[in-house]
Every structure is written in structure tokens, then in C-alpha cells.
NULOKE-111979 format. One record per residue (C-alpha): x, y, z; residue in three letters. Coordinates in Angstrom, 2 decimals. Layout:
N
+---------+---------+---------+------+
!       X !       Y !       Z ! rest !
+---------+---------+---------+------+
!       X !       Y !       Z !  ALA !
...
+---------+---------+---------+------+
END
This chain:
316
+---------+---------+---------+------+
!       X !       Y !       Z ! rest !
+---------+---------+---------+------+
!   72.45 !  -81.89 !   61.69 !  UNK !
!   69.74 !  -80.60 !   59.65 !  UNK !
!   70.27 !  -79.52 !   56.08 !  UNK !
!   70.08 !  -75.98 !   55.61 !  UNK !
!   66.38 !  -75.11 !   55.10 !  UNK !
!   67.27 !  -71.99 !   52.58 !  UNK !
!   68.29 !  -74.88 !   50.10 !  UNK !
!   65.22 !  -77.17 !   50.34 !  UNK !
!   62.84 !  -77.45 !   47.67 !  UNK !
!   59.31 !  -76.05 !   48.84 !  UNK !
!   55.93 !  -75.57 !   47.37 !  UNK !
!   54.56 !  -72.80 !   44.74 !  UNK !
!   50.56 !  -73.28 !   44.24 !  UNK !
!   50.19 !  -72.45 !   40.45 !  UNK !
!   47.54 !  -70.21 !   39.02 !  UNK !
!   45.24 !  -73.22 !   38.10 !  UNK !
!   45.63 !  -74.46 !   41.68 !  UNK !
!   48.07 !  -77.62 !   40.87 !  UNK !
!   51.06 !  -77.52 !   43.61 !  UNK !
!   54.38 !  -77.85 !   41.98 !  UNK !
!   58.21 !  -77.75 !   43.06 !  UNK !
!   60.06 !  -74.82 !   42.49 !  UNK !
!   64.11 !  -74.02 !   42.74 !  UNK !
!   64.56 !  -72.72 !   46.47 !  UNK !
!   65.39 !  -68.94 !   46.79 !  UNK !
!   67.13 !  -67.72 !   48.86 !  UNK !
!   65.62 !  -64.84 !   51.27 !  UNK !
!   66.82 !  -62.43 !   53.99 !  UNK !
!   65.87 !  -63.65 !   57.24 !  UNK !
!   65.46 !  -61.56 !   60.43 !  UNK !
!   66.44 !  -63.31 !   63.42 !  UNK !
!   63.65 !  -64.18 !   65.88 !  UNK !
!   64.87 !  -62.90 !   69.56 !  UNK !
!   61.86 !  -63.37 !   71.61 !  UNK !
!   60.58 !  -66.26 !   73.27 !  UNK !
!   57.06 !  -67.71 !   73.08 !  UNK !
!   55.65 !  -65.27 !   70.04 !  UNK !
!   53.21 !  -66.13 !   67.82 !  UNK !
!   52.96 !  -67.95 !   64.41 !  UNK !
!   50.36 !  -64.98 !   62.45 !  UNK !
!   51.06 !  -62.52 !   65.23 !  UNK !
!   50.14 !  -58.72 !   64.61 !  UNK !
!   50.67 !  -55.60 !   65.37 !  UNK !
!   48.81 !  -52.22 !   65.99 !  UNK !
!   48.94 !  -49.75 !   64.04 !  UNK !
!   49.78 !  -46.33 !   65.37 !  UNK !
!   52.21 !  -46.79 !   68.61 !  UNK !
!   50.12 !  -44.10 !   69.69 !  UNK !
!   46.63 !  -46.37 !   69.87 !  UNK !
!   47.64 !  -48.95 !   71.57 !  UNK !
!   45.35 !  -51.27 !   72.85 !  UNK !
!   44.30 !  -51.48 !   76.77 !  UNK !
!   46.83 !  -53.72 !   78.34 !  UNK !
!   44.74 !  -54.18 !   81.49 !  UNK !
!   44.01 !  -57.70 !   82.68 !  UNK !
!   40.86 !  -57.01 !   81.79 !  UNK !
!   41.73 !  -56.65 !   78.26 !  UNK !
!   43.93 !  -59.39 !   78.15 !  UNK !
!   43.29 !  -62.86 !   76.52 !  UNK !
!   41.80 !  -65.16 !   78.90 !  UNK !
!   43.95 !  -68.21 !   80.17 !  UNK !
!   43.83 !  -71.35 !   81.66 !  UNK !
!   44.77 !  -74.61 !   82.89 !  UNK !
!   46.61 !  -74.96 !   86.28 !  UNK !
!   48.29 !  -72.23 !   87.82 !  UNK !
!   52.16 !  -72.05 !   88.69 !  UNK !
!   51.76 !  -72.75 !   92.24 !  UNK !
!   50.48 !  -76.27 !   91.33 !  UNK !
!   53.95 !  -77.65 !   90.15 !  UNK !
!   54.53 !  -79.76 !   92.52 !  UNK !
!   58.11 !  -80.10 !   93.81 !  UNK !
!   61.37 !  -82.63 !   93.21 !  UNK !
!   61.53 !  -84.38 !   90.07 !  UNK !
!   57.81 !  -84.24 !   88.61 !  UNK !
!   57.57 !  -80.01 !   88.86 !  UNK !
!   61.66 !  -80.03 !   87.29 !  UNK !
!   60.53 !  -81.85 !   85.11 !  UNK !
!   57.41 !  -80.12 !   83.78 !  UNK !
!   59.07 !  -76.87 !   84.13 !  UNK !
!   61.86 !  -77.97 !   81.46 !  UNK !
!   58.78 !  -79.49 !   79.26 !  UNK !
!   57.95 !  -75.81 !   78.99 !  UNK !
!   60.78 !  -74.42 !   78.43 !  UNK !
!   61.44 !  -76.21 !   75.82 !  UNK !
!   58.18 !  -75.67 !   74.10 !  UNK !
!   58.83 !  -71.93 !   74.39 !  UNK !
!   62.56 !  -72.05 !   73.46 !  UNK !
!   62.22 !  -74.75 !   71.11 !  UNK !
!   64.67 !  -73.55 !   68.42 !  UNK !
!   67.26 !  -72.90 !   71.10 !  UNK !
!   66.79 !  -75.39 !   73.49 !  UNK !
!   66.06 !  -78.31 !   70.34 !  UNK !
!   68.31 !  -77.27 !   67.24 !  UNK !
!   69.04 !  -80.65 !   65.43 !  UNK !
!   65.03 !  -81.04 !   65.70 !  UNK !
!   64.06 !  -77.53 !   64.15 !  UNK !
!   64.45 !  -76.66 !   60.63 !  UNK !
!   62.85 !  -73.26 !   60.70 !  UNK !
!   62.41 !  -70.03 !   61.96 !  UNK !
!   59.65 !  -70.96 !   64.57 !  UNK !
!   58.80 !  -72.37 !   67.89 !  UNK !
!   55.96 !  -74.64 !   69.50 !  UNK !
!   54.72 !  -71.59 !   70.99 !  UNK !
!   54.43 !  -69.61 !   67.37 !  UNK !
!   51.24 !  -71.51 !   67.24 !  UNK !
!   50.22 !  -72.81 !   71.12 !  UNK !
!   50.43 !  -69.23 !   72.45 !  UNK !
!   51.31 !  -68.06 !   76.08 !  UNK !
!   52.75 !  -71.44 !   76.59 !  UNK !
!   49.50 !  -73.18 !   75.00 !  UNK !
!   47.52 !  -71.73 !   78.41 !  UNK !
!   45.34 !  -69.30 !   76.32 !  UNK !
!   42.21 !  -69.78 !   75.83 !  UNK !
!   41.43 !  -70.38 !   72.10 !  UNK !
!   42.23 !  -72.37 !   69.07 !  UNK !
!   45.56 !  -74.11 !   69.57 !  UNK !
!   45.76 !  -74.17 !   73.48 !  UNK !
!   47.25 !  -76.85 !   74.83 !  UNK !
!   45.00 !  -77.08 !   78.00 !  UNK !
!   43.24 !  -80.64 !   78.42 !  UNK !
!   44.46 !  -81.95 !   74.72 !  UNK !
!   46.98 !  -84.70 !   76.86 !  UNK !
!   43.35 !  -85.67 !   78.21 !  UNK !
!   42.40 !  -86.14 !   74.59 !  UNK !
!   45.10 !  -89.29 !   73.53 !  UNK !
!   45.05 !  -91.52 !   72.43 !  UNK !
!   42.67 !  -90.84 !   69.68 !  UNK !
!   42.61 !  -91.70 !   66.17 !  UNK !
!   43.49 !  -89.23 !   63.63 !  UNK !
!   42.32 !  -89.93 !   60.14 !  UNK !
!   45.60 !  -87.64 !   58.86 !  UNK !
!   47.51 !  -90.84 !   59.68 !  UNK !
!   44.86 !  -93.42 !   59.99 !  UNK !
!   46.19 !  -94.57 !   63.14 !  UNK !
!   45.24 !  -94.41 !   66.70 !  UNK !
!   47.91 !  -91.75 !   67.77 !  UNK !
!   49.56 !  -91.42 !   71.04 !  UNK !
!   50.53 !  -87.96 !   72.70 !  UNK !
!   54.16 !  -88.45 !   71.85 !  UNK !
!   53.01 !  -89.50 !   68.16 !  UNK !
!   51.32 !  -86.20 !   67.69 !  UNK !
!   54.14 !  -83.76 !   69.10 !  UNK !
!   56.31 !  -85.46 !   66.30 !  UNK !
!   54.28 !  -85.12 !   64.07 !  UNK !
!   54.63 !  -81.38 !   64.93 !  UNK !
!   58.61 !  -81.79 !   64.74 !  UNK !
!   58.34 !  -82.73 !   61.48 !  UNK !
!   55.56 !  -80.60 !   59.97 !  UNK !
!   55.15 !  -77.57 !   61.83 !  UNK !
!   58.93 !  -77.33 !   63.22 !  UNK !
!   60.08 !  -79.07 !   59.68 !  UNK !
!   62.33 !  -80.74 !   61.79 !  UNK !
!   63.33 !  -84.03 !   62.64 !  UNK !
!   61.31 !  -86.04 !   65.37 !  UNK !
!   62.91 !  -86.62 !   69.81 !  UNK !
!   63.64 !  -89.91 !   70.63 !  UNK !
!   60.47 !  -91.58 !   72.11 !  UNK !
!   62.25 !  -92.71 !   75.16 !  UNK !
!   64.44 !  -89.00 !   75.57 !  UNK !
!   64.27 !  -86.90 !   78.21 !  UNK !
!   62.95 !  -84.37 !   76.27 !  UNK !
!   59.87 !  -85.69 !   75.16 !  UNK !
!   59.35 !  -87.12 !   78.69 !  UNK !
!   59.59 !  -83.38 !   80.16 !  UNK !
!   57.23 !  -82.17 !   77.13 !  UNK !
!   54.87 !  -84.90 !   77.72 !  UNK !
!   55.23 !  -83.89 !   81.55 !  UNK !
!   54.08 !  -80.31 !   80.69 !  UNK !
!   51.07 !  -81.47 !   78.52 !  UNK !
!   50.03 !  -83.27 !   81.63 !  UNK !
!   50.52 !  -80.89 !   84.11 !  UNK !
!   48.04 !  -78.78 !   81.43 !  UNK !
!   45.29 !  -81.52 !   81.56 !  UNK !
!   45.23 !  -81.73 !   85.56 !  UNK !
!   41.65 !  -82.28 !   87.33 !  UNK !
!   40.03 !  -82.59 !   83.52 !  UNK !
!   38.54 !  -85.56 !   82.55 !  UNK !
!   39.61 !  -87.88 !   80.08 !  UNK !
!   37.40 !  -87.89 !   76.85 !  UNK !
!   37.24 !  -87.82 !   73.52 !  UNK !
!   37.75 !  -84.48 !   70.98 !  UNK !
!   34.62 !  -82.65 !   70.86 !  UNK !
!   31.89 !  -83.87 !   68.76 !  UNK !
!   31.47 !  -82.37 !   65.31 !  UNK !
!   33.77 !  -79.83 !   63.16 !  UNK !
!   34.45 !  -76.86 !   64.28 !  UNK !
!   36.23 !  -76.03 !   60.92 !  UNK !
!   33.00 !  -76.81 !   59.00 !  UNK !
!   31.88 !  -72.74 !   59.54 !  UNK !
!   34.28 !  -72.16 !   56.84 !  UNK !
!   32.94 !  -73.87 !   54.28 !  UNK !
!   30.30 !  -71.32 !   53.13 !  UNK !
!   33.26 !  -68.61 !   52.92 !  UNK !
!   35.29 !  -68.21 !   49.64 !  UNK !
!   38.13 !  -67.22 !   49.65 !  UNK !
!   39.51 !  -63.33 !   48.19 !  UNK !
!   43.42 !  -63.58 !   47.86 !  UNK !
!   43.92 !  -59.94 !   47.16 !  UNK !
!   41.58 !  -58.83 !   50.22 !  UNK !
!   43.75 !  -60.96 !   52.23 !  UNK !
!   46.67 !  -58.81 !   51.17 !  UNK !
!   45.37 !  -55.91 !   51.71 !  UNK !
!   44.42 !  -56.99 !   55.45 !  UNK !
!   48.12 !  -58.26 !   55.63 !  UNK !
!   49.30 !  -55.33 !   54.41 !  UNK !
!   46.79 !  -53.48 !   57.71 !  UNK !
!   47.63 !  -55.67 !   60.48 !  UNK !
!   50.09 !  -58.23 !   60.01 !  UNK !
!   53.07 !  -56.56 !   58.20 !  UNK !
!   54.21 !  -54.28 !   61.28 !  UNK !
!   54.91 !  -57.68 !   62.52 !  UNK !
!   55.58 !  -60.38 !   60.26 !  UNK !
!   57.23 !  -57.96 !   57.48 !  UNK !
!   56.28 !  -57.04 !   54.14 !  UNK !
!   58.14 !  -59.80 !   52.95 !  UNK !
!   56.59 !  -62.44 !   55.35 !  UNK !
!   59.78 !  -63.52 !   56.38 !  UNK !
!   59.15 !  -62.37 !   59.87 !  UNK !
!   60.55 !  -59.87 !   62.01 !  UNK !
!   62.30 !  -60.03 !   65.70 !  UNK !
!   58.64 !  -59.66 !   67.18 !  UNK !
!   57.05 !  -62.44 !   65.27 !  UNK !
!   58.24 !  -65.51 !   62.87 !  UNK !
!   57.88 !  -66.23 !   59.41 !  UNK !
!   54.88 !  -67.34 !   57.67 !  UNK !
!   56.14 !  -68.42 !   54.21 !  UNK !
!   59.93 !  -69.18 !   52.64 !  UNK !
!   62.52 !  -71.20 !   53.50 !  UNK !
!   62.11 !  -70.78 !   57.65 !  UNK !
!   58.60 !  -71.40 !   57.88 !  UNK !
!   56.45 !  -74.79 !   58.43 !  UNK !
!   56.35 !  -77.10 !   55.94 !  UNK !
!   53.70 !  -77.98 !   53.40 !  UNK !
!   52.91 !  -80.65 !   55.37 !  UNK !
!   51.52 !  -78.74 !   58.33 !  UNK !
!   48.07 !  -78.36 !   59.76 !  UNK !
!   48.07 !  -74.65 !   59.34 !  UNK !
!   48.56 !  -74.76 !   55.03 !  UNK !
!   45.24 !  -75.66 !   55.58 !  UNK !
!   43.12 !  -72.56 !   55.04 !  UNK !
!   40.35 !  -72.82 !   57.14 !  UNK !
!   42.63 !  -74.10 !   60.27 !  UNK !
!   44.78 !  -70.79 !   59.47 !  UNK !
!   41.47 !  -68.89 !   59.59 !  UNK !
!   40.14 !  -70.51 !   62.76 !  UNK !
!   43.57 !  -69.62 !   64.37 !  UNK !
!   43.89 !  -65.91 !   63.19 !  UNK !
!   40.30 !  -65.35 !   64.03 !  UNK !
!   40.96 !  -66.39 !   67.44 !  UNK !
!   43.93 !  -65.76 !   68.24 !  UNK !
!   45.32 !  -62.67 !   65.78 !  UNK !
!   46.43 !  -59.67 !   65.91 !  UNK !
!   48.41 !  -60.82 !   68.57 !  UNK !
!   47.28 !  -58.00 !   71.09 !  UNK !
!   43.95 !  -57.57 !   69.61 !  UNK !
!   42.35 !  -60.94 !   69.08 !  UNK !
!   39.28 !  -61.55 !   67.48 !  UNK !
!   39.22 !  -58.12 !   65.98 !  UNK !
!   39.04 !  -59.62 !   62.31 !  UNK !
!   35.83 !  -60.92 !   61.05 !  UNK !
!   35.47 !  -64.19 !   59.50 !  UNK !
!   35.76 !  -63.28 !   56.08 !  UNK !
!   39.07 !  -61.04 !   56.87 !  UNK !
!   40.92 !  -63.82 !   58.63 !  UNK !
!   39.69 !  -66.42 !   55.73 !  UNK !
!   40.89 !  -64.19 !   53.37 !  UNK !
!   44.39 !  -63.29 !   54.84 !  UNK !
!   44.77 !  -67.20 !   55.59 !  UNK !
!   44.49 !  -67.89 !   51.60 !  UNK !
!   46.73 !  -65.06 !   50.89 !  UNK !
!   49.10 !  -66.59 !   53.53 !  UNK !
!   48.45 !  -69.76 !   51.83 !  UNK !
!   49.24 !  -68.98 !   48.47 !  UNK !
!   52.96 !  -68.23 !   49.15 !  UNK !
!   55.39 !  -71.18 !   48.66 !  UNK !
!   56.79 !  -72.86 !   51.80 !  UNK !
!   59.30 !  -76.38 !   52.39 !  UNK !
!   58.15 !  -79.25 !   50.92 !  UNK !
!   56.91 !  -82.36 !   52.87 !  UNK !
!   57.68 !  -85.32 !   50.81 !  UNK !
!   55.93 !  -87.87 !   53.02 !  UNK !
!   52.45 !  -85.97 !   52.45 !  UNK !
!   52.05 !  -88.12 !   49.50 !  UNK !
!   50.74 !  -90.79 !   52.19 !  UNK !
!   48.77 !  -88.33 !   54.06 !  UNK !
!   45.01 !  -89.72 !   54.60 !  UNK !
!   45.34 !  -92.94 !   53.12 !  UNK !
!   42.01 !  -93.74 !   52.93 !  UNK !
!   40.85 !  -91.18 !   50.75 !  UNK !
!   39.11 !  -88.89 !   53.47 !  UNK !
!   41.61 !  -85.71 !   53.37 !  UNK !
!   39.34 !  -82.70 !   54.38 !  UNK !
!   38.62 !  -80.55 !   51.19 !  UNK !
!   41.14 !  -77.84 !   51.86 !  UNK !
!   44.01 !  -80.03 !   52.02 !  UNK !
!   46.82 !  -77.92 !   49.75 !  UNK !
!   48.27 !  -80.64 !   48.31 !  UNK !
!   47.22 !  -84.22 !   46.41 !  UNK !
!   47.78 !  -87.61 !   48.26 !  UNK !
!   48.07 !  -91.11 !   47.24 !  UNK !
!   45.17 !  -91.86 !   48.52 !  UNK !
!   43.47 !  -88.98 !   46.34 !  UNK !
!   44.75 !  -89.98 !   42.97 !  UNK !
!   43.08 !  -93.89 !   43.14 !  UNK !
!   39.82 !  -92.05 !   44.08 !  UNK !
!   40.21 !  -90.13 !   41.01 !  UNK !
!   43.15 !  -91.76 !   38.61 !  UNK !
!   41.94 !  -89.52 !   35.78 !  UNK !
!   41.71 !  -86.25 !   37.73 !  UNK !
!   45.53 !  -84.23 !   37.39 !  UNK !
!   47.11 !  -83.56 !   40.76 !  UNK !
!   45.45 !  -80.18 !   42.26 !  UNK !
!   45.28 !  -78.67 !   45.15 !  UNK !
!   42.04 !  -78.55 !   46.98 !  UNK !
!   39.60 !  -75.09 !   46.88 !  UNK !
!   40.26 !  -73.31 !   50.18 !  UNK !
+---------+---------+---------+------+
END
């Protein structure tokens, strides 16, 4: 079983921008009831000005529809490779160590159509990742999510549950052709932005807290984004320009793509800022000295670049 997460040590970025380990706290946690919510989810609001729910309004989805499952084993077991995903904490407790689910970040079962979706990655792998400067498979990569994002512990490679989640990711890539990421960096539109920790608060305090709390510590309509019960240090979204790519796409959760792109950069660093569980193997994180430059935390690889530079954090 998994330690209890509320006593792990977790990461405090100090006001010069070094990381260092703080004593664990211990914080009141709301219980997360609902399946398949967001990770930076949001809220309206006034009840009263609700957006239009119409499908029009909607966000737009895709991959294969339901009706494509095929039957017997194959559609059972693609059906419990979603489930799964969207029940992850229940279905998967030895293997979660937070307050979140796969589909806190891959929303509306990774169909929708925007950063994080799900639809032809399976397509995508094996691929090499210079994170782990290794040519990763599928089954590599939704570990690596176990332990990061989940701060969990990684499924058997041979267990029936990453079979049935590996099913699902398939089922997601049907009639798409198999290729390569996408040429260039998507996150490089960032890089002219700097970051404004207290106008990120403020837009928190706007749109997110309805849903996430004031606290952060989530709410039963949307999961925690720092503390004890949220992903580790060692995930992709402590990375402040992926946070900002996926809040500008994807948040608030029923408005998306209301925020500008200085708005969700700025509520990303403010999200950022607020200590989280540690990740003690990010120490060996990009080994050969090519970590992207907003990479919250120093690496091996990082200090024999730069053996007389002090251990900080990298500029958002």
C-alpha cells in the first residue's frame, strides 16, 4: 500500500527561485465524488449566467464513436481501459497517491479536442522522449503518468490493466495513421510571456476558486492543484508553460478558451508556486542536459553543465 501522501515531503519554490524540501502539512481535503473532472477545472461565476450548454456550445470531440467497440473480448476490454482511466483512484488505489484521476488532465475521457486528448497519441509510440532519453513505449509513458501525475506507483507491464488501458488508447487512434509528434514546439509561444504571480491570483481567485477552493485543495467538483493530494513535482504540468497551454485550452472547465494567454500563463505560475509531493527520481530527469527552460526543479544532468551555478529552479 501506498504511504500516506499527507506525510510526504513535497516541494516549496523559495523567493530566489531555488526549490527546497519543506516539513509536510497537513491540509483538509474535500473528497472528490465525480468521475472524469478536470485537473484546473473552473467554474462560472453567477449560477445565474451560466454558459449555453447547447451542443453547439460544447467542446468539440473526437476519435471513434461508441458504436465502433467492437464486440467479445476486444470492445470488454477497451471499455474497462476506460473505465479505469476515468475511475482511476477507485478502480487503481495501490497505484494512486493523490487526489486525482487520468481524466483530471485527459478530459471527457481524453476524446476532447485540445491539449491533453488522448485521440491518435497510441499512433504516436514509440517515440523518443528526451525527459528520459529513451525511446519510450505506450505502456512506458502511462507509467510514467502513475508515478508523476497520479504520484503513484507504476501496473504491472504484463497486467490486465494496462492491457485494457493500452486497449482504450488504441481504440482512440483507429483509422489514423501512424507518425511521428508534430513537428516543432507548440510550447515555444510562451516564451515571450513573463510571468505575474499575483495576477494569477487574482484570476484564481475569478474563475478557478468556485471550483478548486480557495485553498486549492479541491472541491467535490474538481481536484486539487497543490498539497499533499496533488501531482508530484515530477509531473509535466509543474511546468508552467504546459499548465498554460492546458488552461488556455481547456479551462474554465465549461468555458474554455475564455482566458487569454497572459491570464492562463499567469494563473499557471501562481499554481506553480505552491508546494506539491516531491519526486525524488527527478534528479535524473533529462540526462543529457537538454531539460526545457521551465523545468521547476534542477537535474543531474543540469549541475555538470553548470557545477558552479547553485541549484535553482528554472524562470517560468
Amino acid at each position: 500500500m501506498l504511504a500516506n501522501p499527507s506525510t510526504r515531503p513535497y516541494y516549496l519554490p523559495a523567493p530566489q527561485g531555488s526549490w527546497h524540501r519543506v516539513r509536510p502539512q497537513r491540509f483538509t481535503i474535500v473528497q472528490i465524488v465525480l468521475v472524469g473532472l478536470p485537473l484546473l477545472g473552473g467554474c462560472t461565476r453567477q449560477r445565474a449566467a451560466m454558459p449555453d450548454r447547447s451542443s453547439a456550445a460544447a467542446p468539440a470531440l473526437s476519435g471513434p464513436t461508441d458504436s465502433l467497440i467492437p464486440s467479445g473480448p476486444l470492445g470488454a476490454a477497451i471499455q474497462r481501459g476506460r473505465a479505469l482511466l476515468v475511475a482511476t483512484r477507485e478502480s487503481l488505489p495501490d497505484h494512486v497517491g493523490n487526489g486525482l484521476r487520468c481524466t483530471s488532465c485527459h478530459l471527457d475521457a481524453g476524446r476532447r479536442q485540445a491539449f491533453g486528448s488522448w485521440v491518435g497519441v497510441y499512433a504516436r509510440y514509440p517515440q523518443y522522449r528526451a525527459r528520459s532519453a529513451t525511446v519510450e513505449t505506450i505502456e512506458y509513458r502511462v507509467n510514467d503518468c502513475f508515478r508523476r501525475s497520479m504520484n503513484g506507483k507504476p501496473l504491472a507491464l504484463d497486467g490486465a490493466e494496462m492491457r485494457d488501458i493500452v486497449a482504450y488508447l488504441w481504440f482512440l487512434s483507429r483509422d489514423l495513421p501512424i507518425a511521428p509528434p508534430p513537428a516543432g514546439n507548440r510550447l515555444q509561444q510562451w516564451a515571450a510571456l513573463t510571468a505575474d504571480t499575483a495576477a494569477g491570483a487574482a484570476v484564481y481567485a475569478t474563475t478557478c476558486v468556485k471550483c478548486h477552493g480557495l485553498d486549492g485543495q479541491g472541491t467535490a467538483v474538481a481536484p486539487p492543484l497543490w498539497g499533499p493530494k496533488s501531482y508530484n513535482v515530477g509531473a509535466g504540468m509543474t511546468r508552467v508553460r504546459t499548465a498554460a497551454a492546458f488552461i488556455r485550452e481547456n479551462m474554465p472547465f465549461d468555458q474554455p478558451g475564455t482566458l487569454t494567454d497572459q491570464q492562463a500563463f499567469d494563473v499557471a505560475a501562481q499554481v506553480s508556486a505552491h508546494p506539491r509531493p516531491d519526486f525524488p527520481d527527478k534528479i535524473n530527469d533529462w540526462p543529457n542536459g537538454d531539460a526545457p527552460p521551465d523545468v521547476a526543479y534542477p537535474t543531474l544532468a543540469a549541475r555538470r553543465k553548470s557545477p558552479a551555478a547553485p541549484a535553482r529552479a528554472h524562470a517560468p
